[in-house]
Structure formats: C-alpha cells, structure tokens
N, C-alpha and C positions, 0 to 999 in steps of 0.2 A: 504494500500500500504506500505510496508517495506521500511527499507531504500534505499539498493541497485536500485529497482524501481523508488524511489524520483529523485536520483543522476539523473539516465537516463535520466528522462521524463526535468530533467532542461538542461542538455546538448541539448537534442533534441527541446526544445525550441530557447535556444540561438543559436543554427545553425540555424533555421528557422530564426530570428530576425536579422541575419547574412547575409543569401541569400536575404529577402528583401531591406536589405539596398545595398547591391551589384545591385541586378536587378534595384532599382528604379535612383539609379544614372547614371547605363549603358541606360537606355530609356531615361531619361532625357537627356542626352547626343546625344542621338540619334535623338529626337525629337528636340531641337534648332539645330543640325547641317543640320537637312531637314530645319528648319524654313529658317535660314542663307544662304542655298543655292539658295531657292524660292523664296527669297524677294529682297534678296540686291545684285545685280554687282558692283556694283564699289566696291574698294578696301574700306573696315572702321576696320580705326586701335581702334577705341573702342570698334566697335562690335567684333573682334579678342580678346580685350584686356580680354572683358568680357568673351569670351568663354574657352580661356586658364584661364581666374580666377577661371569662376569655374569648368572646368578639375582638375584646383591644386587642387582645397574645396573638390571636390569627392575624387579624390585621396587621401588627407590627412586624408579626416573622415573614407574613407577604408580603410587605414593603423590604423588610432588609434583604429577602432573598432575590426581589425583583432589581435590587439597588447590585447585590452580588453579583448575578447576570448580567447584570447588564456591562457590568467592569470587565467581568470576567470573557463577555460579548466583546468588548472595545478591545481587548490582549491579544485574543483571537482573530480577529479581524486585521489585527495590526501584523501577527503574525504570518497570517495566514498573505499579507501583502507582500512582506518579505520571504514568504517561502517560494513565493509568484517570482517576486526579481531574480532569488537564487536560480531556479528551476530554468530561467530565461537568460541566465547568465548577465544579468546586469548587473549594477552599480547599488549600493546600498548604505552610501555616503550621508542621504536623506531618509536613513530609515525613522520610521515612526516611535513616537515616546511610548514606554511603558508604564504601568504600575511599578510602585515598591513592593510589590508581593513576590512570593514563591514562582509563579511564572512569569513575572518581568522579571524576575533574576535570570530565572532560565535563557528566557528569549535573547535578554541580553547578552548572556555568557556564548549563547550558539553564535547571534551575530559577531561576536568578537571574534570566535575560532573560525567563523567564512571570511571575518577581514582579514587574518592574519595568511589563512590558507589563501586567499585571490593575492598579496601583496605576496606570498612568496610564489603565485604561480608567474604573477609576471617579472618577479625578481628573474628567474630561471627563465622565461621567454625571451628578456632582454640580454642575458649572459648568451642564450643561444642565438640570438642574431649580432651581436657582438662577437661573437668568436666567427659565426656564419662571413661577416661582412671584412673580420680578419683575415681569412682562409682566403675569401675571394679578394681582395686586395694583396694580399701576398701573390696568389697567382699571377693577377695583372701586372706589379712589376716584375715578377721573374720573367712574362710576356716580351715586358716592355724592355727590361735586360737583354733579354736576348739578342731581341731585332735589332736595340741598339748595337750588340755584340757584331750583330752580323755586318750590319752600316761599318763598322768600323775596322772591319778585318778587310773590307774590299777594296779599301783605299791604299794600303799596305803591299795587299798581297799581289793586285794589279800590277805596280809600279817595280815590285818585284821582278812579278812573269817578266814584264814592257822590257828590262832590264837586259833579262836573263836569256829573253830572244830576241835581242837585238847585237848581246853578246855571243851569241851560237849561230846565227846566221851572218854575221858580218864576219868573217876570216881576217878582213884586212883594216879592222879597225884600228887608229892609233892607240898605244900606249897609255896617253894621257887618257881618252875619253873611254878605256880601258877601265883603268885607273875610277874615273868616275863613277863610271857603272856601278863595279864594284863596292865603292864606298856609299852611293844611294843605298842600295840596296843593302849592306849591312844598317845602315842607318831606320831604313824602316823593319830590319829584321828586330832590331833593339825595341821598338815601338810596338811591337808586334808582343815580343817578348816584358814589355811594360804592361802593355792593355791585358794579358792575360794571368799576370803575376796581381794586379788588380783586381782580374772579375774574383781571381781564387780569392784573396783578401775580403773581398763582399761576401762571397757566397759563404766562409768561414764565420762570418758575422752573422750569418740569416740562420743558417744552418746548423751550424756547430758550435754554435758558442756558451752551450753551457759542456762543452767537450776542451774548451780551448783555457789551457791551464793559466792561474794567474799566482803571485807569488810578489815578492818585497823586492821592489827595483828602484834603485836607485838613478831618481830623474836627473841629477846634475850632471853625471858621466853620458848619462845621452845627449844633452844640450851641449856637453863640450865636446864628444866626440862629433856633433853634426858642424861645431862652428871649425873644427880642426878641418874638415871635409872641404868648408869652404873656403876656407883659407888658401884653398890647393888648384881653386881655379884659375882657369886663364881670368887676366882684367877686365874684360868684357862682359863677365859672366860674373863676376868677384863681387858679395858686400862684405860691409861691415857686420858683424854680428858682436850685438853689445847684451853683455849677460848682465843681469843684476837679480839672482837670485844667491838663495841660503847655500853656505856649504854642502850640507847636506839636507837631500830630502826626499824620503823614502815613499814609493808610490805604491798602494796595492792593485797590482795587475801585472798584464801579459809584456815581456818586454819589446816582443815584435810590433805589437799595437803601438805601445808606446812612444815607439823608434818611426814608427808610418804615420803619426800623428803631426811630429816635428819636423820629420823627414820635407813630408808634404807641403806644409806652411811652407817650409823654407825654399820649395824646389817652386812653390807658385808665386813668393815674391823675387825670386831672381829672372823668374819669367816673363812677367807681367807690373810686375809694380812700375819696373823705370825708377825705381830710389837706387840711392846707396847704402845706405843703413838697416839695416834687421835690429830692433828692440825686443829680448823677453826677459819682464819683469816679473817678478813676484810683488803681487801689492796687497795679498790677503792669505792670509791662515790663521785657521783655528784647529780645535783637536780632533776633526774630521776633514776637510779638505786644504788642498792650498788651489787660490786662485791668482791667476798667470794670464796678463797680455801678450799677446805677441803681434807686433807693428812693424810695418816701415815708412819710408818717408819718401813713397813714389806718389803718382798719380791718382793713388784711389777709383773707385769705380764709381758709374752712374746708380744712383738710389735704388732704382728702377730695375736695380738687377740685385742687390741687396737680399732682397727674401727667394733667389732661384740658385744661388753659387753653392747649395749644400747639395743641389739637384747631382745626378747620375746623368754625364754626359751633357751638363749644361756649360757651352760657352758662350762668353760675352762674343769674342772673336774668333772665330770658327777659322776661319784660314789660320791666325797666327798660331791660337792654339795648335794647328793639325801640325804647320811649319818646323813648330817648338818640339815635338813630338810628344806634347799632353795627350794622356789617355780620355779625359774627360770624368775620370773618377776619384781625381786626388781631394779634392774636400767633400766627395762623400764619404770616401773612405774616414778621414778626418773625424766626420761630425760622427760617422757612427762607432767609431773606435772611444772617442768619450763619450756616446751616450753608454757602450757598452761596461764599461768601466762605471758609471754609474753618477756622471759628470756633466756638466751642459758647458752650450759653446752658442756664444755670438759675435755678432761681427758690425762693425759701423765705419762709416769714413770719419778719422781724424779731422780735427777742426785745421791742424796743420796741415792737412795733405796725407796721403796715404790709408791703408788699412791695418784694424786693429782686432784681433780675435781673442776674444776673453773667453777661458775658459776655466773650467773648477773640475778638479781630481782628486781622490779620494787616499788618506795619506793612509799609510802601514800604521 
C-alpha cells in the first residue's frame, strides 16, 4: 500500500471512530430519556440533574472529539500533501506546518530524513557529472594534444625529407650547401626531439603523476646550476641572471619538474623577452611555502595575450616561435609542474618593462 493509500484508509478510520462515538451517545440519550419517562412521575430534580449532566458529558466529549479530528484531519491532509510531492518527486522546501503532537513529530522527522536523502541524492548527481564533465574534458584535450602533436611534427619532418632529397638526388651538390642541409636538418631533428621530450613531460603530469616520485631538493643548486648554463652562451643568446634568494632552501618534490620549471622560464626569456637581465627573487616564506618572482627586463607582452601563455601550443609569434625552435609547451609545462607540486603561478607585465612570474612552492 503507498503512501497516498495509508493517508486515506487512516482518515476513513477516524471518521468511523467518529460516527460511533456520535451514535452511541445519541442512543444512550435516547434510551435513559425512555427509561425516565416509564419509570418516574413525579417531578426529580436529581434524576433531571443527572440527565442534563450527562447531555453536557456527551456534548462536551462530541465537541472535543470533533475539535481532535478535525487537527488530526489538518496533519493528514498536510501529510498526505507531502507524500503527493514525494511520490512526484518534487520539492518540499514549502512543506506545510504541523501540530506539536505525536504525529507532527512524526511527519516532521520523515520530512527531514527525505531532505537529507534528496540533498544527498543530488550531492552524488552532481559528483557524477562533475567527474562525467572531467572525463570528457580530459578527453578533449588529449584530442586537442594530439592534433596539435600532429601540426607540429609536419613542419619538422617535411623540411627534413625536402632536405634529405634534395641531398640524394643532387650528386653534385657543393660542399657548402652540403654543409647546410645537413645542419637544417639536425637543427629541426633537435626540435623534433624537444617537442616530444615535452609531450612525454605533459603526458607524465596527466597521467602518472601520482607515480612520479617527489623527495627534498634543494632549489638553490638548481637556480645556480641553470645560471652556470647560461653563463656558457654565445653573447647573443647570453643574460644576466641575478639570484637573490636564501642559501639554502629545500623544496618538496620531483627534481626533474623542478629543473623544467626554471629550465623553461629561463629558455622563454632568452627567446623572446629582448632584455638583458633575468631577476629571481625570493620575496616571501613562511613554514609552508616560499614565494619566488622571476622577471626580466625585455619587452613584455600584449595584455591581450596574458590569460593564453599557460595555453598548450599557444604563440604570441608563431613564425618566431617555430624559427626559435619552441615547442609550444614550455609554460604549460611550467604552470603544471607547480600546480603539481601543489603551488600556483602568475604572471603580469612589469610597470618597468618586461615579464614577471610569481610563483609559490611548497618547502621540505
């Protein structure tokens, strides 16, 4: 039997429980006022007194049972409205007021246990399209990886082949333009060998990274072995790297991550900035992170492109970038090597000129 059914079948009790209490006080009534007529003439003001006493007693227990019903009708009713919304699957935000009796406690207690059961069925609807909408989003960019992967190997591997038969069918090419070939063609082999040393790097982060060990590194050895590195280029290629951090300080995580974090910054301001200078500071720690600018003092970028540089395969200058032989993934890598680590990074143009990437790291 459903609920709706229940409601009923208890109304149609209590009006039954109702009619007999009515009937059996009307025959009782009826039956002493035969007794009273048959038995007694003379006038008895007891016997009267008794019959108006209990005319009152009926009367009064049929008003207070009709006043019970009638409460006990409005509980029912009310319930019987919300067993309707349940049954319908609606909203029960506006349920109706109870009595303070034994069944508005009831009613109340069941409607609490339907709110808390509907609030946790769509807690769980919503965890399920949130992971649903993750899954499919994940997809999409591994899509979107891809094609890009593919765009990007054809530019390479072309100039390659162009290369490599123009080298095998010419016998009597010079030396020099020998020579060239050659060196292109290493040159986009390196680029080749970047972009996929790269996607491995991403896909390690998507994928594996609760696989990918982390452990007590020491960040100062890595910002000084990166500025040693650049100290080693030709002048063209050469900045300044000005360190101003702590002797020591100790990072928890991967040290490869680490080392491609740094790496990165510093291989995208020799490329692009147009400064001469590299800044990273230390300008905040506490006993959970240190946080760390890293600046130089080139040309900075259009605003406009500000919220897409953490993008996969975003360039500002597509030619120079491809020239440069950027992969197109060095500050994704970047941003997701600190979120992984458990860190955030942003980025602004300098009031002075150039770019500035603030980011926070989680110390040992």
């Amino acid at each position: 039997m459903d609920s709706k059914a229940k409601v009923m079948s208890y109304r149609s009790g209590m009006y039954l429980l109702l009619a007999i209490l009515i009937v059996s006080f009307i025959g009782g009534f009826i039956i002493y006022r035969y007794s009273l007529l048959h038995h007694f003439v003379s006038e008895d003001y007891i016997n009267e007194i008794i019959f108006y006493l209990i005319i009152g007693v009926a009367t009064t227990a049929t008003v207070i049972a009709l006043i019970l019903a009638i409460r006990l009708n409005r509980n029912l009713k009310s319930l019987q409205r919300v067993a309707e919304a349940i049954e319908n699957g609606g909203n029960i935000d506006d349920a109706p007021s109870f009595a303070n009796d034994e069944l508005g406690d009831l009613s109340r207690h069941l409607i609490d246990l339907y709110r808390r059961l509907q609030a946790a069925s769509i807690d769980v609807r919503r965890e399920h399209n949130l992971a649903l909408h993750e899954q499919q989003e994940k997809l999409r960019i591994k899509r979107q990886l891809t094609n890009n992967i593919n765009h990007e190997l054809k530019t390479p591997v072309a100039a390659i082949q162009g290369y490599l038969e123009t080298l095998i069918s010419n016998k009597d090419i010079t030396p020099e333009e020998r020579e060239s070939f050659i060196t292109k063609s290493y040159t986009h082999c390196q680029r080749l060998t970047q972009l996929l040393t790269d996607v491995s790097t991403i896909t390690r982060l998507e994928d594996g990274s609760s696989r990918i060990e982390c452990e007590s590194v020491e960040l100062r050895n890595i910002i000084d072995e990166i500025a040693s590195e650049v100290a080693l280029l030709p002048d063209d290629k050469r900045m300044r790297v000005n360190v101003d951090l702590a002797e020591s300080m100790m990072i928890k995580g991967n040290y490869t991550l680490l080392m491609s974090i740094f790496k990165n910054l510093t291989d995208n301001a020799i490329a692009y900035s147009g400064g001469r200078d590299i800044f990273i500071r230390l300008i905040n720690q506490s006993d959970e992170a240190y946080t760390i600018t890293f600046s130089d003092n080139g040309i900075g970028i259009d605003e406009e492109h500000i919220g897409h540089i953490f993008e996969r395969f975003y360039r500002i200058d597509k030619g120079r970038s491809r020239k440069l032989g950027g992969t197109g993934l060095g500050l994704s890598i970047v941003k997701n090597s600190v979120l992984f680590h458990g860190g955030d990074i942003s980025v602004r143009n300098r009031p002075q000129g150039g770019l500035e990437f603030k980011l926070t790291l989680p110390r040992a």
